[in-house]
C-alpha positions in Angstrom: -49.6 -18.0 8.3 -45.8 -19.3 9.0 -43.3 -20.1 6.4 -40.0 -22.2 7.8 -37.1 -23.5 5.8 -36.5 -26.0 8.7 -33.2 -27.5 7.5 -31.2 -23.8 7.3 -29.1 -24.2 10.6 -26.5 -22.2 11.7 -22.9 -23.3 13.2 -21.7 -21.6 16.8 -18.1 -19.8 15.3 -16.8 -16.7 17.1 -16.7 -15.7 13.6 -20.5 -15.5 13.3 -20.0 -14.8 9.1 -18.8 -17.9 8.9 -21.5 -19.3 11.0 -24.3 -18.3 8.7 -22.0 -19.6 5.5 -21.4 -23.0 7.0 -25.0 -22.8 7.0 -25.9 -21.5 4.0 -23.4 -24.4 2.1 -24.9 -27.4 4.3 -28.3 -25.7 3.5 -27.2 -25.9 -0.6 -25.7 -29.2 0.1 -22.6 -28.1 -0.7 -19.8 -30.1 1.1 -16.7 -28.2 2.5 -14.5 -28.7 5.8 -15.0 -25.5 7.8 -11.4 -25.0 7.4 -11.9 -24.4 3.4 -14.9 -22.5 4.0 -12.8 -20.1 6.2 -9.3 -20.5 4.3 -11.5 -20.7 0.5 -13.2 -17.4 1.2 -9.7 -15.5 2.5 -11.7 -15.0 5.3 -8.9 -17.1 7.5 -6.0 -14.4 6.6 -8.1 -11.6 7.8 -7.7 -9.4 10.8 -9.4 -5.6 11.1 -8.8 -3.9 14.0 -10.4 -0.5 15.2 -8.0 2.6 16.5 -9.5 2.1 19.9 -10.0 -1.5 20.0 -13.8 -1.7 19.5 -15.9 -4.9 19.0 -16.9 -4.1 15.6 -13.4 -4.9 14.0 -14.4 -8.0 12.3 -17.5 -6.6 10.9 -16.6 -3.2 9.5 -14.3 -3.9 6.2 -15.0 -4.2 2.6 -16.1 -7.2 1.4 -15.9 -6.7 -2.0 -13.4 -9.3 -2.4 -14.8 -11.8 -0.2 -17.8 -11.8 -2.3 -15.7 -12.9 -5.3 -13.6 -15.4 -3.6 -17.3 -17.2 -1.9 -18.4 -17.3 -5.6 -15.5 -19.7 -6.0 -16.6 -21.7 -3.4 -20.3 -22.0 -5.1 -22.1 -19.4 -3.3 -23.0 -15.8 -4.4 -23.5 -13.7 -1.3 -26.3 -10.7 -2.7 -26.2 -7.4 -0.2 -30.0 -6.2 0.2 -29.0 -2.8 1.6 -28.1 -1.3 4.5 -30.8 0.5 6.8 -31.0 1.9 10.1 -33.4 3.2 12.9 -34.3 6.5 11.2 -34.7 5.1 7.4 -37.2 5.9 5.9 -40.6 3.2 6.5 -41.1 2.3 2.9 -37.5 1.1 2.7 -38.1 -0.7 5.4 -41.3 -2.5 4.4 -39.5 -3.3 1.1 -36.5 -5.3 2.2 -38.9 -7.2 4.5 -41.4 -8.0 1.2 -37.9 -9.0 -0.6 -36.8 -11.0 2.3 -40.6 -12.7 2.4 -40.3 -13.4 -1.4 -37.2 -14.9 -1.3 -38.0 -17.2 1.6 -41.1 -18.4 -0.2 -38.7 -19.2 -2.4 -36.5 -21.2 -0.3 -33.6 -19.1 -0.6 -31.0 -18.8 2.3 -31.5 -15.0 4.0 -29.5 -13.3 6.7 -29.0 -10.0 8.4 -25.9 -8.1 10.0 -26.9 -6.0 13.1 -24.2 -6.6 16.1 -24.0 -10.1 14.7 -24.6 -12.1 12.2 -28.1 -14.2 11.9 -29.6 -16.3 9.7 -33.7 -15.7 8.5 -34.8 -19.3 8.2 -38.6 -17.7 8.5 -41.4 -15.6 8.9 -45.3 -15.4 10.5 -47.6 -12.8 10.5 -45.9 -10.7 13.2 -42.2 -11.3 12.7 -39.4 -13.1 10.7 -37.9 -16.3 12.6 -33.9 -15.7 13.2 -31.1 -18.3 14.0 -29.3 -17.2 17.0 -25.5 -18.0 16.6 -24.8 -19.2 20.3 -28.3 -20.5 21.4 -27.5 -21.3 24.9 -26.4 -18.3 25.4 -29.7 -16.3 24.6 -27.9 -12.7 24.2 -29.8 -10.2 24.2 -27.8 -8.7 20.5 -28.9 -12.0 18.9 -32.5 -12.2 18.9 -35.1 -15.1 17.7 -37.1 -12.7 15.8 -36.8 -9.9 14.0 -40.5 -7.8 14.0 -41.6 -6.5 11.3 -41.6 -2.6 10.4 -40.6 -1.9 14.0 -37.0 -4.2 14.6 -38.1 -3.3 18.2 -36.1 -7.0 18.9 -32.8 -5.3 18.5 -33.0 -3.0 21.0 -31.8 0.8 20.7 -28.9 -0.3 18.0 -30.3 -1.1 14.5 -27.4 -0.6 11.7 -28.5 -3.3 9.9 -27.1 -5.3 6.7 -29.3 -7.9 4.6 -27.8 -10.9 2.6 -29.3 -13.1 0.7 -27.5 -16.4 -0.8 -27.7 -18.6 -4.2 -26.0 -21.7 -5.3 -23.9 -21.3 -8.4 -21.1 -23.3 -9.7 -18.2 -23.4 -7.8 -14.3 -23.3 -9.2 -11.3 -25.8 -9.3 -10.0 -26.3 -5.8 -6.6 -24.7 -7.8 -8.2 -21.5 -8.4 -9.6 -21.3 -5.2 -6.3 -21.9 -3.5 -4.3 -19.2 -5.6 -7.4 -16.5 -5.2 -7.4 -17.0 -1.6 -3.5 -17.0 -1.4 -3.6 -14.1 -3.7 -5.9 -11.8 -1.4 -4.4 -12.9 1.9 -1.2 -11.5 0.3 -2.9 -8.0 -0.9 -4.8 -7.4 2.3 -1.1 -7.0 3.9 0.5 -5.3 1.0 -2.6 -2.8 -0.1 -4.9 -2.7 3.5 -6.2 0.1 2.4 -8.0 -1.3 -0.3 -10.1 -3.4 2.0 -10.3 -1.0 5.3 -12.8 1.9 6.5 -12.0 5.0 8.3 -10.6 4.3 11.5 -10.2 0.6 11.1 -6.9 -0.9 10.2 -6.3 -4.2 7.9 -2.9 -6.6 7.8 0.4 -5.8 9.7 -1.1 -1.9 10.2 -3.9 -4.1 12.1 -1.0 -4.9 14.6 0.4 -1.7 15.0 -3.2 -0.4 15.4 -3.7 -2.7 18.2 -0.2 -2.3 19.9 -1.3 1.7 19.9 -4.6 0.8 21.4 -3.0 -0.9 24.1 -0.8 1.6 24.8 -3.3 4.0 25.0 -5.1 1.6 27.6 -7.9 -0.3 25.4 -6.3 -3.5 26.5 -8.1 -4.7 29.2 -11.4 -4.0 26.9 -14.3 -5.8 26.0 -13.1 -5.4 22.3 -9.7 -6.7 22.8 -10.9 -10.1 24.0 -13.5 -9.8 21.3 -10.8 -9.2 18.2 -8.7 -11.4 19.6 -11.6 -14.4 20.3 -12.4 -13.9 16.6 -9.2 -13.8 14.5 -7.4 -16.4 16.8 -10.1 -18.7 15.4 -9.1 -17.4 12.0 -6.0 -18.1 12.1 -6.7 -21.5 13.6 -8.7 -22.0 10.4 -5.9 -20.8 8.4 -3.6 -23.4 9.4 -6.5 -25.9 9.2 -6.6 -24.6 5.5 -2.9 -25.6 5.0 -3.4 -29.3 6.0 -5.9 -29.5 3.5 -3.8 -27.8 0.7 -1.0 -30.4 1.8 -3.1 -33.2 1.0 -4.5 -32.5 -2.7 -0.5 -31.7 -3.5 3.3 -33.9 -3.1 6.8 -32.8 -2.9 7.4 -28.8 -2.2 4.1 -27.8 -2.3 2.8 -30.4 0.2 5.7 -29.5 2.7 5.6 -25.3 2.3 1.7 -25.6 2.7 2.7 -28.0 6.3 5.2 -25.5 7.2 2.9 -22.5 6.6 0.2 -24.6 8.7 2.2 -25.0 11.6 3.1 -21.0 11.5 -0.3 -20.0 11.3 -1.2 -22.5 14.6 1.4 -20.4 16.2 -0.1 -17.1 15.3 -3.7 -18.2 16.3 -1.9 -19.2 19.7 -0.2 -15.8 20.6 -4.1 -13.9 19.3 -5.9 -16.3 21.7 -3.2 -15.2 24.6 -3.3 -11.4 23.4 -7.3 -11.9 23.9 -6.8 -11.8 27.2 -8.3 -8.7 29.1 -6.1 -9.2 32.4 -2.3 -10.0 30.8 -0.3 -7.2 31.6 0.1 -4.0 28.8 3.8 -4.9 28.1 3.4 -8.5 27.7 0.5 -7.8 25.5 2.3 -6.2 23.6 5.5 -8.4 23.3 2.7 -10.9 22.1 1.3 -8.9 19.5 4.9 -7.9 18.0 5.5 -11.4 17.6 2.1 -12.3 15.9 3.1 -9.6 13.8 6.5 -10.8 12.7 4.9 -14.4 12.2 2.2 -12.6 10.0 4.8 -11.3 7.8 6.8 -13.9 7.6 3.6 -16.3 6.4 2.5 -13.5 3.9 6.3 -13.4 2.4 6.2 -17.1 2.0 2.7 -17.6 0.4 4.0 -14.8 -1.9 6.9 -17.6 -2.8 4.2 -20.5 -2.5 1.7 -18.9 -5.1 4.7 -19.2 -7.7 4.6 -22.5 -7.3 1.4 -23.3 -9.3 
């Protein structure tokens, strides 16, 4: 026996969240630019960073927020639990009999292990997994997922299930002032949104200058952070253009001049990704993504009175 949802693709972002949500909205037929998807959900203004630069900054946060601000965009986001190599089996054989149910169902599944995947179906041995770069066949994003065993994911299994429902999505107003809003308090309250060791917002800079210092630069997990929230911040400024367009006058021209900051930022992230530029020029880099940061999150403080 095999059950498919056929037409539940997944999009190749660095951000592999937003791969599975693109996804999950074309899969819902709900239309958004990935730009709103990434700028709609906050997700754009975010950067996590780990005290010794590990990969798992853009994974490891609270998502609490997020959650609410996808709901805007027509999508409610359900966590199945969280479960790992040593849980216990019956947990285990019920989040696959709740994954099972729900994809008989047609409903959009995914899981969080190093990466985020999307279930699009199961057979008698296994469930059927979107990889989020296909032809690069990595070994930490598997086609299947086996069932009771997970032996596809090798000796690492920390491992997050989603599942997804259409709902009814807000005014394109409330999702621009939610988004705004939230971009604003990850820099002003990080710690509402961090976990221990992990850094949110301008203490995400600082956090990253240390790690360099301390000599995580040339690491795997600096290109990695830095791969990840450039393209953020790309989407950020995307997110602008788009915000220009629905408005005219002041509005239209802070959201272009916010756009064109934000392009800047995602430029000095991409060239702070690199493993091989120097420690001190790394640095200068960062300290100026950090001022730019800062000055965007003063201005869309001044923007958001402006609706």
């Amino acid at each position: 026996m095999e059950k498919r949802i056929e037409n539940l693709k997944m999009y190749p972002f660095n951000t592999t969240l937003m791969g599975v949500l693109k996804g999950v909205f074309d899969y819902y037929d709900i239309s958004l630019s990935d730009a709103w998807l990434f700028g709609g959900s906050g997700h754009a203004f975010l950067i996590n960073i780990h005290e010794q630069l590990c990969p798992s900054g853009p994974y490891c946060w609270n998502p609490k927020t997020f959650y609410e601000l996808l709901r805007n965009l027509g999508i409610e986001m359900k966590d199945l639990g969280f479960l790992h190599r040593g849980s216990n089996p019956e947990e285990i054989k019920h989040v696959e009999e709740v994954l099972k149910k729900y994809i008989d169902e047609n409903v959009a599944c995914s899981f969080l292990n190093m990466e985020n995947q999307l279930i699009f179906g199961y057979n008698d041995k296994q469930f059927l997994v979107r990889q989020p770069w296909p032809k690069d066949d990595l070994p930490i994003t598997p086609k299947t997922l086996t069932f009771h065993t997970w032996k596809d994911l090798g000796d690492e299994v920390h491992i997050n299930f989603y599942s997804f429902a259409k709902i009814e999505k807000a005014e394109d107003e409330t999702i621009i002032r939610h988004s705004l809003s939230y971009a604003a308090d990850m820099v002003r309250e990080p710690k509402r949104w961090r976990q221990e060791h992990y850094y949110i917002g301008l203490e995400a800079y600082d956090a990253w200058i240390q790690a360099v210092r301390d000599r995580f630069g040339s690491s795997h997990g600096n290109w990695w952070n830095g791969t990840v929230w450039s393209e953020c911040r790309e989407m950020a400024s995307k997110y602008f253009v788009e915000i220009a367009s629905k408005y005219k006058g002041s509005i239209s021209e802070k959201a272009m001049n916010l756009s064109r900051q934000y392009k800047g930022i995602a430029e000095l992230l991409h060239k702070a990704s690199d493993k091989k530029l120097a420690d001190d020029e790394k640095i200068k880099t960062l300290l100026s993504s950090r001022e730019a940061e800062e000055s965007c999150i003063n201005e869309i403080e001044e923007f958001l009175h402006l609706f």
